[in-house]
C-alpha positions as CSV (number, residue, x, y, z in Angstrom):
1,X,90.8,7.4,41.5
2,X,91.7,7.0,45.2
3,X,88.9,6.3,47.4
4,X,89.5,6.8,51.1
5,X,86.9,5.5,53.9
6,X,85.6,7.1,57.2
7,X,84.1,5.3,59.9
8,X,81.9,7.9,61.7
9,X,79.7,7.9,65.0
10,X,76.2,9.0,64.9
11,X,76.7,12.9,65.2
12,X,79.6,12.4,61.9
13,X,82.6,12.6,64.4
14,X,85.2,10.7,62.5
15,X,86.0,7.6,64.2
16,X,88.9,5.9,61.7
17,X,90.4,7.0,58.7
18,X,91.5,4.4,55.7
19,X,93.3,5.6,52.4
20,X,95.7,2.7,51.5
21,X,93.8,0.0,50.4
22,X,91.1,1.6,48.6
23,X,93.0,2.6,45.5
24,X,91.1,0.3,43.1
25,X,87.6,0.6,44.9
26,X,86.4,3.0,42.2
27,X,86.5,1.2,39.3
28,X,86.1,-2.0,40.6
29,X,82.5,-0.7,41.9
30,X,81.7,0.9,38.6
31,X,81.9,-2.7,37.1
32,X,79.6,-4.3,39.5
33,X,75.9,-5.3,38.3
34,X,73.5,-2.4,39.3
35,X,71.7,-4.6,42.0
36,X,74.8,-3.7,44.6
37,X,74.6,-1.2,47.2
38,X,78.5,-0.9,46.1
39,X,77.6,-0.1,42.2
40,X,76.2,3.2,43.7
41,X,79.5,4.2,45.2
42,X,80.6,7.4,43.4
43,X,84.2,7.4,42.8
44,X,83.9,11.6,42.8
45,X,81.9,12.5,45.3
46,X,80.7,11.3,48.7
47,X,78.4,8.1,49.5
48,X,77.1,7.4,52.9
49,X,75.9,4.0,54.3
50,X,74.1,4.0,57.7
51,X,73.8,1.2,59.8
52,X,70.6,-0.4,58.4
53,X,72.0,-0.7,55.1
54,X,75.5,-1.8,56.2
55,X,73.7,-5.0,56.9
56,X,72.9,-5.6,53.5
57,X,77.1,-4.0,52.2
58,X,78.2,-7.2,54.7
59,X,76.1,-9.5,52.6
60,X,77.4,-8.1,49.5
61,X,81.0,-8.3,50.5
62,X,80.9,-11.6,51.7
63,X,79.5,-12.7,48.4
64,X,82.0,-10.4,46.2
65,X,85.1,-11.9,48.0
66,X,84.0,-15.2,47.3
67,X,83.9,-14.2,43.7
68,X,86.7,-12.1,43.5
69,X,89.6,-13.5,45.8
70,X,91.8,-10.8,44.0
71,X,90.3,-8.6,45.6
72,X,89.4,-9.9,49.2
73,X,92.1,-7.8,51.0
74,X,90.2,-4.6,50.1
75,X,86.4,-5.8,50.8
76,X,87.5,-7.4,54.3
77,X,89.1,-3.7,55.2
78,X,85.6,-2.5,54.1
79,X,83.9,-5.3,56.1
80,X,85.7,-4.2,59.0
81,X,85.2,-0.6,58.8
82,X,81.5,-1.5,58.5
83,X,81.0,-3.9,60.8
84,X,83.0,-0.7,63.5
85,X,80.1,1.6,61.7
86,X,77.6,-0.8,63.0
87,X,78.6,-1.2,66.5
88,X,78.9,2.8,66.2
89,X,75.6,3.4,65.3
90,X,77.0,5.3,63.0
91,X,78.0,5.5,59.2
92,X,80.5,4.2,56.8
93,X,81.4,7.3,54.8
94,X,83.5,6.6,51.1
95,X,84.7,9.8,49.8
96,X,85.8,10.1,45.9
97,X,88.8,11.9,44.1
């Protein structure tokens, strides 16, 4: 179940576009303790983060790459992407299968 990520402004003009990476986002997310902003990614449908709550996704993946260094390559894309959502204003959009 492919995830792909878009980085859009604030009136939902896509900014960037990632596919590649993602592959393995939707489970790995679905195993995560409910308490993550990640766990509520749905691997079918569409999930939004704005800027406010990307904050708190930056804290996350900081922490998840630390505990999963499998992994880190595809939470760093993700921290990048948000971190371009921030300075945007705008949102970090993860679109399911």
């Amino acid at each position: 179940m492919p995830i792909s990520l878009k980085v859009e402004n604030q009136i939902h003009d896509v900014m960037h576009l990632i596919t590649k990476p993602l592959v393995e986002l939707g489970p790995f997310c679905m195993k995560l303790p409910e308490a993550y902003l990640l766990r509520g990614i749905n691997p079918w449908g569409d999930t939004y983060f704005n800027e406010i709550q990307l904050q708190f996704v930056l804290t996350e993946l900081q922490t998840l790459s630390e505990k999963y260094p499998e992994h880190a390559e595809m939470l760093r894309v993700i921290a990048d992407a948000a971190g371009e959502a921030i300075q945007a204003r705008g949102y970090l959009k993860f679109v399911g299968d």
